[in-house]
N, C-alpha and C positions, 0 to 999 in steps of 0.2 A: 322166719315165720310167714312172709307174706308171699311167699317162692310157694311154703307149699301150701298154702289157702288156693292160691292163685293155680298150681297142679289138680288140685282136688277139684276144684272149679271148672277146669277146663273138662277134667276127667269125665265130671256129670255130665257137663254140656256135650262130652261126644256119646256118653251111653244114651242121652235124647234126642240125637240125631240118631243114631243106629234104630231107635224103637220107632221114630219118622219112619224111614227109611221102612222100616217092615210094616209099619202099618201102612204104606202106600201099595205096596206089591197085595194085599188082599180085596175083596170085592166089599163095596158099602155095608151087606149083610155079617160077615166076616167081623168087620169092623166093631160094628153097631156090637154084636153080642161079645169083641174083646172090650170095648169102653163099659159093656153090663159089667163084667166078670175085674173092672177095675174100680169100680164103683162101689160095688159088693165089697170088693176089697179095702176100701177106704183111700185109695189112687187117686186121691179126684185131681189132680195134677193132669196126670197119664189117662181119665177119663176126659177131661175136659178137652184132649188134643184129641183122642180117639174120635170123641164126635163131631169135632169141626172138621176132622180129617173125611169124615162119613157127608159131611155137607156140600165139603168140596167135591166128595165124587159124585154128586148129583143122589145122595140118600135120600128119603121118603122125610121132609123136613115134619111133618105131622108127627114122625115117631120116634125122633132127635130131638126136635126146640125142649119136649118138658124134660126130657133125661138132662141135657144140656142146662136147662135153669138148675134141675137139682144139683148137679156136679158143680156148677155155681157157687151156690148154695152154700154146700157144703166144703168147699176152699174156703170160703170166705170167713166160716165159723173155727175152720182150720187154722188160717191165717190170725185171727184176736185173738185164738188160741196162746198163738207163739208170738205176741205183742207186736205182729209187724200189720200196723193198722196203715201204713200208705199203702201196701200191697192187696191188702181185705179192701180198702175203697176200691183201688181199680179195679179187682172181680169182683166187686159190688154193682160197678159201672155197667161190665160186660153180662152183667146178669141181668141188670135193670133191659137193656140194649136187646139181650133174648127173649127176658118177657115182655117187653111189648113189641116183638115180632112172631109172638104165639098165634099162633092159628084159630085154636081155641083156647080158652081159661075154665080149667076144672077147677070143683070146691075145691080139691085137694090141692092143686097148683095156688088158687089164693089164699089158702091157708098158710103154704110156705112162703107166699112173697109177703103176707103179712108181719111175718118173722122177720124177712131179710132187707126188704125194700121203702123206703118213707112212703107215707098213705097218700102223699099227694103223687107220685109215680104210678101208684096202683090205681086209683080214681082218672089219673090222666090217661093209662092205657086202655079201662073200663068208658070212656068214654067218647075213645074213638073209635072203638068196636060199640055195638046195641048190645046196651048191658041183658037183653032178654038168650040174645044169641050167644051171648058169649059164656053161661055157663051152664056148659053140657052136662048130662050126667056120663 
């Protein structure tokens, strides 16, 4: 039994390098609208690498960070879902770590780190940005 847990494991782990692998060979814009179209799809696994992979090639971080908190986001709720809550804290972590490396903070962005985030994380990153500037329309 643990022969082929451990086959099927591996298995994943090379179809996630192959989808590496092809998301490197295209340009940040490419990218950016495969991580939409995985998003859409409820991927946020396969969304969350698309857009870090869009960051690394030097993407437009203004129009990744909030796709990136959402893809977040939505692992995370994935993750409690399926009762693997040491996995839901750590992209808990990495999403806290996105949002407060946002640029800006829309209502709509603190509406969902409302959801996702403790109110002392969100007050703490509203208050190293000027809470005037920091929510755009």
């Amino acid at each position: 039994m643990a022969k082929v847990r451990k086959k099927k494991s591996k298995q994943k782990q090379c179809l996630r390098n192959e989808k590496q692998r092809k998301l490197q060979s295209l340009t940040p814009d490419a990218i950016r609208d495969q991580a939409k179209a995985f998003l859409a799809a409820s991927r946020y696994r396969d969304a969350i690498l698309a857009f870090r992979e869009v960051l690394k090639k030097g993407g437009d971080k203004y129009l990744v960070l909030p796709d990136l908190f959402r893809a977040y986001r939505l692992r995370h709720g994935q993750l409690l879902a399926k009762k693997m809550t040491k996995e839901a804290e750590t992209v808990a972590n990495l999403g806290r770590q996105v949002f407060e490396a946002l640029p800006r903070i829309t209502q709509e962005l603190l509406e969902q780190a409302l959801d996702f985030l403790p109110v002392r994380t969100i007050m703490a990153a509203l208050k190293e940005k000027s809470a005037f500037a920091v929510l755009t329309p």
